[in-house]
C-alpha positions in Angstrom: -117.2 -100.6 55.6 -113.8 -100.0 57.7 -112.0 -96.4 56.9 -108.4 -97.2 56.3 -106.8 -93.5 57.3 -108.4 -91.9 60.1 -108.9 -88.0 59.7 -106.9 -86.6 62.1 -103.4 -87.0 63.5 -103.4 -90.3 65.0 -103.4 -91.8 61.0 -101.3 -94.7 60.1 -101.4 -93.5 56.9 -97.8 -91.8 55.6 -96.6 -90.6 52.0 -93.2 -89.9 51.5 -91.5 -87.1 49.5 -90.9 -88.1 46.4 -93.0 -91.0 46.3 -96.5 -91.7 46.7 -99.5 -93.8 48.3 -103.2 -95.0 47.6 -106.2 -94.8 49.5 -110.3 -95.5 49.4 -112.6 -93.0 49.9 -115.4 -95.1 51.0 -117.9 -92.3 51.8 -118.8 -89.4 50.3 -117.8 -87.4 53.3 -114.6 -89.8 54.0 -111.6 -87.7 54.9 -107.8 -90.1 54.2 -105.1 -87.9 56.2 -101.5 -88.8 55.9 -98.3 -87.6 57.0 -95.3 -86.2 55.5 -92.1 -84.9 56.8 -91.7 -81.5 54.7 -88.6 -79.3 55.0 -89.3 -75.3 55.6 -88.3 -73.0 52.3 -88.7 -75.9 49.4 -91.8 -75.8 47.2 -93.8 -79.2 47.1 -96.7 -80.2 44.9 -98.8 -82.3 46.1 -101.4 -84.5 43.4 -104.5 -86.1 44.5 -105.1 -88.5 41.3 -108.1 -90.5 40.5 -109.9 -92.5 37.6 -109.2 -89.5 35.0 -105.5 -90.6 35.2 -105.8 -94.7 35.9 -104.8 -93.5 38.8 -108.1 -95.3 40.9 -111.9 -95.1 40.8 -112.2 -91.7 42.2 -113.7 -89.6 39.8 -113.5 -86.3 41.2 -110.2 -86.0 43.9 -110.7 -83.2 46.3 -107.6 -81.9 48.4 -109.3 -80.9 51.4 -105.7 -79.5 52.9 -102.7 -79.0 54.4 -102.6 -79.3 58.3 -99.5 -78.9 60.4 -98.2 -80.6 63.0 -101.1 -80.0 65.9 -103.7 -80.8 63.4 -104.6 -76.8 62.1 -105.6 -76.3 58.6 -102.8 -74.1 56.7 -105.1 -71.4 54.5 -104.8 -71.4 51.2 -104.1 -75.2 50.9 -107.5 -76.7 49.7 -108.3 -77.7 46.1 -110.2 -79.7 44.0 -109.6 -79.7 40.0 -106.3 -78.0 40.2 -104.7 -81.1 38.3 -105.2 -82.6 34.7 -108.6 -82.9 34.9 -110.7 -83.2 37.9 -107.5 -84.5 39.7 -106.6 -82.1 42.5 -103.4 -80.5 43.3 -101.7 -77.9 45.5 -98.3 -75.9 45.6 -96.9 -75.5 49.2 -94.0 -74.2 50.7 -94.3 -74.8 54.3 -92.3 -71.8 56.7 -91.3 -75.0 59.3 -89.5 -78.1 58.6 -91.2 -81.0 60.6 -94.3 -83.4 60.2 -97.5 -81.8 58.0 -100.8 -83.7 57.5 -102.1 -84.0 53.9 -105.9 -84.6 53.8 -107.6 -86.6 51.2 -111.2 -86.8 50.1 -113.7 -86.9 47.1 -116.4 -84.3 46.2 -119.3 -85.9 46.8 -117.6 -89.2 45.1 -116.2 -92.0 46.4 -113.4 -94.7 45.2 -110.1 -95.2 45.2 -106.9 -92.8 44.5 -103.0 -92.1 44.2 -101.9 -89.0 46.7 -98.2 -88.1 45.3 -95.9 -85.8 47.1 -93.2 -83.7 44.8 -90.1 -81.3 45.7 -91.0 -78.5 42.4 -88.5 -75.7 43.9 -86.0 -77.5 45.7 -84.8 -74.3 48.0 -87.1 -70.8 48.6 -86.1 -67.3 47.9 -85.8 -66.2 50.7 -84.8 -66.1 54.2 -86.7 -69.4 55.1 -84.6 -71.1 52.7 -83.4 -75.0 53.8 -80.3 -74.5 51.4 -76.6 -74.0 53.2 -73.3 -73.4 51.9 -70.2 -73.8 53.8 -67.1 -71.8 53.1 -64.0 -74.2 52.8 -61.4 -75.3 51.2 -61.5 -79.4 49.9 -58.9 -81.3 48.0 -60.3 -79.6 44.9 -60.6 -75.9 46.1 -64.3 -75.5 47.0 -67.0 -77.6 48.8 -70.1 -77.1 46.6 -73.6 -77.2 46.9 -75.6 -78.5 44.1 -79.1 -77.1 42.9 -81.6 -76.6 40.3 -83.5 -73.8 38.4 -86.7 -75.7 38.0 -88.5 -72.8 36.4 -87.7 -69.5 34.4 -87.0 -66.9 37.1 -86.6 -69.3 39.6 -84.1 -68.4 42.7 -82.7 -70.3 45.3 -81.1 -68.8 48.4 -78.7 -69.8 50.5 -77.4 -69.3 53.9 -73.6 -68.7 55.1 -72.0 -67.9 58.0 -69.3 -65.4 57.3 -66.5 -63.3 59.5 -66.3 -59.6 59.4 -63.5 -58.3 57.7 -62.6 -61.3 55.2 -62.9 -61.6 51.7 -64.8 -64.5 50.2 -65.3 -65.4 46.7 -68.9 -66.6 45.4 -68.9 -69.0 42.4 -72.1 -70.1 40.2 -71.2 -72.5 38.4 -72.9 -74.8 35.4 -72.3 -76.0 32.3 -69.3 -74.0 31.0 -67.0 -76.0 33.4 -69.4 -79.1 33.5 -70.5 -78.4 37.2 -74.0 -78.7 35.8 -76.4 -78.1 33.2 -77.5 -74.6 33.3 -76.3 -72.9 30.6 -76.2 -69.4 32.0 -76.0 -69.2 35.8 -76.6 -65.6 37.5 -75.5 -64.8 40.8 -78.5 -62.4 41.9 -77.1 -61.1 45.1 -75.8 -61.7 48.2 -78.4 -60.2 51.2 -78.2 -59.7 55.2 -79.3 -61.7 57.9 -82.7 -59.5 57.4 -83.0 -60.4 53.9 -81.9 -57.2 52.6 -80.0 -56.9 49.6 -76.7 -55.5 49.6 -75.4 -53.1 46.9 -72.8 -54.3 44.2 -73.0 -58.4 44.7 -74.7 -58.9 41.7 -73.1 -60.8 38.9 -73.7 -62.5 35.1 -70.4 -64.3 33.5 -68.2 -63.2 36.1 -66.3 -66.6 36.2 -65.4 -69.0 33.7 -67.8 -68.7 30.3 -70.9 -67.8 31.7 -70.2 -68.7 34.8 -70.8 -65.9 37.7 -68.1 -64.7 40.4 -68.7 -62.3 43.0 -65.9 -61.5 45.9 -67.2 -60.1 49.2 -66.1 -58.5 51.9 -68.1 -59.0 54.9 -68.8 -55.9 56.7 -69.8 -58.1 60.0 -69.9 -61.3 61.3 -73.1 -63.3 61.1 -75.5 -65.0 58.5 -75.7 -64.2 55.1 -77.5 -65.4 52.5 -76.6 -65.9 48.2 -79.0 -66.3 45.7 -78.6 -69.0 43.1 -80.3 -67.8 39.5 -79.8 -68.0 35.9 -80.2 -65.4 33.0 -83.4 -65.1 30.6 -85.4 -68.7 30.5 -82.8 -71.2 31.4 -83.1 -74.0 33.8 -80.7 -76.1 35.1 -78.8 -77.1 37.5 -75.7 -76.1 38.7 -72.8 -75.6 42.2 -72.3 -73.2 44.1 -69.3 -72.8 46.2 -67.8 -70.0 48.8 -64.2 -69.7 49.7 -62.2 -67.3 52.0 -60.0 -66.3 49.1 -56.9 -65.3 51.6 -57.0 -61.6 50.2 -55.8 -59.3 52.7 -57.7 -55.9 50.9 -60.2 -55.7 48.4 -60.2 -53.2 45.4 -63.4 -51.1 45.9 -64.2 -48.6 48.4 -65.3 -51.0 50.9 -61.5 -52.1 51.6 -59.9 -51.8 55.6 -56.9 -51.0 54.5 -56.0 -47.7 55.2 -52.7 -45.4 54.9 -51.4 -42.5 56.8 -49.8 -39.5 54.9 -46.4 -39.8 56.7 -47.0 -43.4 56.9 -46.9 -46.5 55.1 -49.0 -49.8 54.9 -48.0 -53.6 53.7 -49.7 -55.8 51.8 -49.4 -58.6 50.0 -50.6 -59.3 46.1 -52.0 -63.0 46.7 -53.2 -63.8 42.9 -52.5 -62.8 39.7 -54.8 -60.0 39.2 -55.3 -58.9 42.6 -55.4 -55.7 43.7 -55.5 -53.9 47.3 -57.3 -50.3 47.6 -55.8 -48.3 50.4 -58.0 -45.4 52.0 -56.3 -42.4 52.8 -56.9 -38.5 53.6 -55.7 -36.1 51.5 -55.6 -31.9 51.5 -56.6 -30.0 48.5 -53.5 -27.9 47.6 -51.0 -30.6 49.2 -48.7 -32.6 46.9 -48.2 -36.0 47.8 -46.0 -38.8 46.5 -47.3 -42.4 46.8 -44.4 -44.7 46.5 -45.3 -49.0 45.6 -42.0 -50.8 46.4 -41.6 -54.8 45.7 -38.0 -56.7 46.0 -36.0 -53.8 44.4 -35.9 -51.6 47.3 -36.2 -54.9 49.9 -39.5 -53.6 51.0 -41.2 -56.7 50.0 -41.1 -59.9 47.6 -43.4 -58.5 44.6 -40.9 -58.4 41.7 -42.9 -55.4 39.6 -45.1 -53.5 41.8 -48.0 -51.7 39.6 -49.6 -48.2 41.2 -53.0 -49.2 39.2 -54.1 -45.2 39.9 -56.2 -43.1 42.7 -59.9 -43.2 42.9 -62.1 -40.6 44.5 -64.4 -41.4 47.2 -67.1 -42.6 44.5 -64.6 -44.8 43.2 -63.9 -43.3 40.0 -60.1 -43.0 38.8 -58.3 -40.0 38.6 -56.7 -39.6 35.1 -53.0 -39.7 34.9 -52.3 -41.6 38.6 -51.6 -44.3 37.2 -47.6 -45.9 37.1 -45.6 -48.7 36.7 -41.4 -48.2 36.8 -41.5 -45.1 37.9 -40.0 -45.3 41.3 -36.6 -46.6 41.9 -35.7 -49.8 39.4 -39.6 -51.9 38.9 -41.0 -49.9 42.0 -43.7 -47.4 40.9 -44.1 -43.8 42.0 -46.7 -41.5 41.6 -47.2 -37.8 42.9 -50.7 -35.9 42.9 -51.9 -32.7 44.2 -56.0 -33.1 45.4 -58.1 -30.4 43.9 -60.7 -31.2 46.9 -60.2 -32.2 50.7 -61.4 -35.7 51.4 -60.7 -39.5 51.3 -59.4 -41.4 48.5 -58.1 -45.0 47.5 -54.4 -46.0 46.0 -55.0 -49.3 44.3 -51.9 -51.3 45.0 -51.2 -54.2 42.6 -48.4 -56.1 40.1 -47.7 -56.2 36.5 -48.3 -59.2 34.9 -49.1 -61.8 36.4 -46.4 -61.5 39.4 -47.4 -62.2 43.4 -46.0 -61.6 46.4 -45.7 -58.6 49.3 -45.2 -54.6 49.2 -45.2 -51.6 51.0 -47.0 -48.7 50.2 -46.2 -45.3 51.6 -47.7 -41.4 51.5 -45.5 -38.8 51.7 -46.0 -34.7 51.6 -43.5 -33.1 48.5 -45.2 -29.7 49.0 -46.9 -28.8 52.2 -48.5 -25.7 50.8 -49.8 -24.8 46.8 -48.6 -22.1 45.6 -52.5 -20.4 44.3 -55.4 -20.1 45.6 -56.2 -23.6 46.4 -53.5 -24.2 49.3 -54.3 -25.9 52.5 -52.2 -22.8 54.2 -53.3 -20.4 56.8 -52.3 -18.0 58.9 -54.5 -15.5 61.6 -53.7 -12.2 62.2 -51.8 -12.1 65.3 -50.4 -15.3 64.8 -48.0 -17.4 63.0 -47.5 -20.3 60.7 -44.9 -22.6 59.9 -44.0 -24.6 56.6 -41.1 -26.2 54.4 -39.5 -24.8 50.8 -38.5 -28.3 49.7 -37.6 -27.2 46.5 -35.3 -24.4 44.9 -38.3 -23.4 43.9 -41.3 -23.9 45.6 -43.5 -21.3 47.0 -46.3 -21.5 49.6 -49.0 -19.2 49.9 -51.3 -18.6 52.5 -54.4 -17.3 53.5 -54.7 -14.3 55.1 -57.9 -12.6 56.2 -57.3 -8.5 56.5 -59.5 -5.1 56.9 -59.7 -2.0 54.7 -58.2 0.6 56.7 -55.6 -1.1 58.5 -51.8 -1.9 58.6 -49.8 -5.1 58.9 -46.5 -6.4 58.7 -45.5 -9.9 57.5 -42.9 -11.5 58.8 -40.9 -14.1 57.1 -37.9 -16.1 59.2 -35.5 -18.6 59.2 -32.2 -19.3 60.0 -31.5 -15.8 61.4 -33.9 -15.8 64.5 -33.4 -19.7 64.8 -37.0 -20.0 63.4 -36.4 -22.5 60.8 -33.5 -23.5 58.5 -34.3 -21.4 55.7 -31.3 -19.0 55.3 -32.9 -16.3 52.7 -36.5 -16.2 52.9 -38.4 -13.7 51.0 -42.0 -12.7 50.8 -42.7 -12.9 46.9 -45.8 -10.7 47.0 -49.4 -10.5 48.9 -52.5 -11.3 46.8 -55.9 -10.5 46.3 -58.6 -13.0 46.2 -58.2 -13.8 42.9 -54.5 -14.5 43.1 -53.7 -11.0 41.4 -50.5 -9.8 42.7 -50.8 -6.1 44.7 -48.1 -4.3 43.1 -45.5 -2.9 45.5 -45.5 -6.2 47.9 -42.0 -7.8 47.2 -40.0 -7.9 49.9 -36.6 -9.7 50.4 -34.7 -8.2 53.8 -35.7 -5.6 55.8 -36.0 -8.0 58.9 -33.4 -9.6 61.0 -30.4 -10.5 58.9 -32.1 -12.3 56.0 -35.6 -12.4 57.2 -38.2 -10.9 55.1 -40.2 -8.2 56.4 -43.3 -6.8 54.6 -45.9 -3.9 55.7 -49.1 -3.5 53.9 -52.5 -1.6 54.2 -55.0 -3.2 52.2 -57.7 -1.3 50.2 -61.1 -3.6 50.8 -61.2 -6.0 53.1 -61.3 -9.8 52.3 -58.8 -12.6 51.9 -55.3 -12.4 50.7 -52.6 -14.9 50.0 -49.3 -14.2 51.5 -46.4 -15.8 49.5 -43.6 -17.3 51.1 -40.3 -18.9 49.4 -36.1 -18.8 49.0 -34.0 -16.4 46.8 -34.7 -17.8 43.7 -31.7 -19.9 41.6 -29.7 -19.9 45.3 -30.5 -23.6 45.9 -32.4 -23.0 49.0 -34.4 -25.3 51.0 -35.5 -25.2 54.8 -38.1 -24.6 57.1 -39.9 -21.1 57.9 -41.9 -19.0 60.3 -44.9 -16.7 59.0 -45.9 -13.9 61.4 -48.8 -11.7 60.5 -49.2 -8.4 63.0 -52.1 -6.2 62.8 -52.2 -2.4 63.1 -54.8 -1.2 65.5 -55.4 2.4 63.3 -54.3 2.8 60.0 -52.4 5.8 59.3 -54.5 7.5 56.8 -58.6 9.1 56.8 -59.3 5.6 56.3 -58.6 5.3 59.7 -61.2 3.6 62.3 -59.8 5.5 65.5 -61.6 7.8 66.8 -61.5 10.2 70.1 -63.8 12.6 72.0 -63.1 16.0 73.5 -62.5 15.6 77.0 -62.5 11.1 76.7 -59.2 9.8 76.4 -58.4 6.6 73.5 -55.8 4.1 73.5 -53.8 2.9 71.1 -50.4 0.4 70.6 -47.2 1.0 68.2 -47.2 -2.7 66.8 -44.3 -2.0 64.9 -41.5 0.2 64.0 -42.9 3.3 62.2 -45.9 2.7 63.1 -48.5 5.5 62.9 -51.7 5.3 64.3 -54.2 8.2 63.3 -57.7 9.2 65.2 -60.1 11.2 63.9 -61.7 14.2 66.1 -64.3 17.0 65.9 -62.6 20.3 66.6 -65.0 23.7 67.0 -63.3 26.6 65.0 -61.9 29.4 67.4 -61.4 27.2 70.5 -58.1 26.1 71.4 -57.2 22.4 72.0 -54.7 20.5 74.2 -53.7 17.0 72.7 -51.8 14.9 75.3 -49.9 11.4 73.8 -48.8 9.4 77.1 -46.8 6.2 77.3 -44.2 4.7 79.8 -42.9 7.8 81.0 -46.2 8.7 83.0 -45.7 7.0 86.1 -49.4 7.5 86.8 -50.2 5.3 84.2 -47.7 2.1 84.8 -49.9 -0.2 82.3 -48.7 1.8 79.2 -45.3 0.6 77.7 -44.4 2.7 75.1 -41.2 4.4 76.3 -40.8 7.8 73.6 -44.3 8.7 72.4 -44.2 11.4 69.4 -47.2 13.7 67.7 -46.4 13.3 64.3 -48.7 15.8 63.2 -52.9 17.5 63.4 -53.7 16.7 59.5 -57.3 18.0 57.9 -60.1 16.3 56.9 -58.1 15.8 53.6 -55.3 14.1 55.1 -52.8 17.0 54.6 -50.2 18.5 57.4 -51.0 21.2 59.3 -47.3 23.1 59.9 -45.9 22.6 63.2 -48.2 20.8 64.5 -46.1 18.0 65.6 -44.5 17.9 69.0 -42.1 15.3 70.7 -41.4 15.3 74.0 -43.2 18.7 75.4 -43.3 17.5 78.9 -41.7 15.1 80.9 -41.3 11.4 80.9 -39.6 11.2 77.6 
């Protein structure tokens, strides 16, 4: 008897998906192979049918496999009884598109049969997926494509080619808008080119109804990929569509828009709803003013602007940042004062339902707090430079100083041409805990209105210098803060120190400056103490010009009589 299929790939016989063809086993070892064009990522079922169904004479159909296009057997693609009955069947999603083999044959029977080929998951889960989706806009909005949830649980993914840096927007869509008949779509995710999910593109009812919406930014160019689902049990199908939605930021942390304190940004509010998150750096201690102006101040076209708040760097809104109205007519205006350095997000957008373009700009009210949180510093030795913009306002800064020592604080404006300030005045030095040292006022007692402060601390740590105008005179204007350091305190607490017969040094930082050195004396013996400056030509490196002993004190700190001298040989 003639074999109708041969049993390899140089058959006649072919099957189509979808449809189906019949053979005749006519030996008990008779192998029927036939091709099929499969496509890579959908899941096919395959049915070998026999008498059991009317479908032939065979009485027991055996699937002897699936082989691809060189003729290999693909494992796990043999069955026999997998179907109603002793019909066969198999479930196979095949990783290349192209030509497969599909072999036929009876277990130990022979007769005729029906070989059916099925699409039972029309697109995988996964990276191998066949299923596309273009962004684009049509005559209605979207270009969709259409797909099924065959199964509970079932997911079909999707690839897309996206642009870094735009925003698209993801819609599931099914019943609720009659774009199909699942009930409940489910956007699962939207994954890399790797297959890797990507946090925060999940969605559930999203859209319209249950519909599901996700918007995206992409963080690079390339292929992406969206999974189609549906909540609980439902099955169904359903569109899915992408669209650049035109938004120039988005509103999470992941937005490129950025704004410089000092600096402003524009943006424009496409939709009703929208709203642009600006990143920007901030100082703890700082007061800032964020300013959202629309059509009012001819800084844009948006009729209301809305300041929707500031978020942290998690994303989380600070309480009371929020304004609408507050800046000049419908503008909004809000000013905040960071309790920790870092990076957060203004969240631009308009009240109502209102569109149209802003700008959005940072400003500094108050350089420096005035506690223990401010931004300010100064080293000793150095100076630092700041702004009294209110009447009012006070800066403090940090100062680190030693137990033992003198320093002197200077605070100038105007009078030394070191700011614009005309009365500044040191309102006190404090501790670490911002306790005020008693006894550290100090308006004058520099040149013309500068302030001028000395002070030895007691322990050693940081203080916090405080720096503003004469209070109630209306003052504002720039400043310098100078902090000198004393070399020896002038006191037992003293650090200098000098040997018999070894000379020390020393500098007069300031005026009245004192610098005291401690020595071990031998009882009975008498002493000669030398203080040298300018005057000794020997010694051209020193500079002060009028040296003075103000005194030998005890190991108590007290004055011996006459032991002070000034001038007790030449030089000055």
């Amino acid at each position: 008897m003639a074999d109708d299929f041969t049993n390899n790939t140089s058959t006649v016989g072919t099957v189509a998906v979808g449809g189906f063809t019949t053979g005749d086993i006519e030996t008990s070892e008779d192998q029927d192979w036939f091709a099929v064009e499969l496509v890579a990522g959908r899941t096919y079922r395959i049915d070998l049918e026999g008498d059991v169904t009317g479908s032939g004479t065979l009485n027991n159909p055996h699937l002897y496999g699936i082989y691809d296009a060189d003729g290999n057997r693909i494992p796990g693609t043999t069955d026999n009884n997998g179907g109603e009955g002793l019909n066969a069947r198999v479930f196979f999603t095949p990783t290349e598109s192209g030509v497969h083999y599909v072999s036929a044959g009876g277990n130990a029977a022979i007769g005729t049969y029906k070989l059916a080929v099925t699409v039972t998951d029309d697109f995988a889960a996964g990276t191998i997926t066949s299923g596309t989706v273009v962004v684009g806009d049509s005559a209605n909005g979207k270009t969709p494509t259409i797909g099924k949830i065959e199964t509970a649980g079932d997911q079909d993914w999707f690839a897309v080619e996206l642009v870094a840096g735009t925003i698209y927007q993801f819609d599931l869509k099914g019943s609720p808008t009659a774009s199909g008949t699942l009930s409940d779509p489910r956007l699962r995710g939207i994954y890399d080119a790797d297959g890797n999910f990507i946090d925060g593109t999940t969605d559930d009812n999203g859209g319209k109804g249950n519909n599901s919406q996700v918007i995206f930014m992409a963080p690079h160019s390339g292929v992406y990929y969206v999974s189609a689902s549906s909540s609980g049990s439902s099955t169904g199908t359903y569109r899915l569509s992408v669209r650049d939605t035109g938004d120039d930021f988005l509103a999470s942390t992941g937005t490129t828009g950025t704004v410089s304190v000092g600096g402003s940004a524009r943006g424009e509010v496409e939709t009703a709803g929208d709203r642009d998150w600006f990143a920007v750096n901030l100082v703890e201690g700082r007061t800032y003013r964020f300013d959202l102006e629309g059509a009012w101040t001819l800084a844009g076209t948006l009729w209301d602007p809305f300041l929707r708040g500031l978020y942290d760097s998690n994303g989380n809104i600070v309480s009371g940042t929020a304004d609408d109205d507050g800046g000049t007519s419908l503008n909004s205006q809000v000013t905040f004062t960071p309790t920790e350095n870092g990076t957060y997000f203004v969240s631009a957008s308009s009240y109502g339902s209102g569109t149209g373009t802003y700008r959005l700009s940072v400003t500094v009210t108050d350089d420096f707090a005035a506690g223990t949180n401010t931004p300010g510093r100064v080293a000793v030795g150095s100076s630092a430079r700041g702004e009294i913009e209110t009447d009012t306002d006070r800066d403090w800064f940090a100062v680190e100083l030693e137990a033992g020592k003198v320093y002197r604080f200077d605070l100038e404006g105007s009078a030394t041409k070191s700011g614009t300030m005309y009365d500044p005045v040191i309102y006190g030095v404090h501790d670490s805990n911002g306790d005020k040292v008693a006894g550290t006022f100090a308006d004058g007692g520099g040149t013309g209105h500068n302030a001028r402060l000395v002070f030895a601390p007691t322990a050693s740590g940081t203080y916090y210098v405080d720096a503003g105008a004469w209070a109630g005179s209306g003052q504002q204007g720039t400043y310098k803060l100078t902090v000198t350091g004393d070399d020896f305190a002038a006191s037992t607490e003293t650090t200098g120190r000098v040997a018999v017969g070894s000379p020390a040094s020393g500098g007069v930082d300031f005026s009245n400056d004192r610098d005291w050195f401690a020595v071990d004396l031998v009882g009975g013996k008498t002493y000669r103490i030398d203080l040298v400056g300018s005057g000794n030509y020997a010694l051209s490196e020193l500079t002060l010009w009028d040296p003075v002993i103000h005194g030998i004190f005890d190991s108590d700190g007290d004055l011996i009589g006459y032991s002070g001298n000034d001038d007790w040989e030449g030089g000055g």
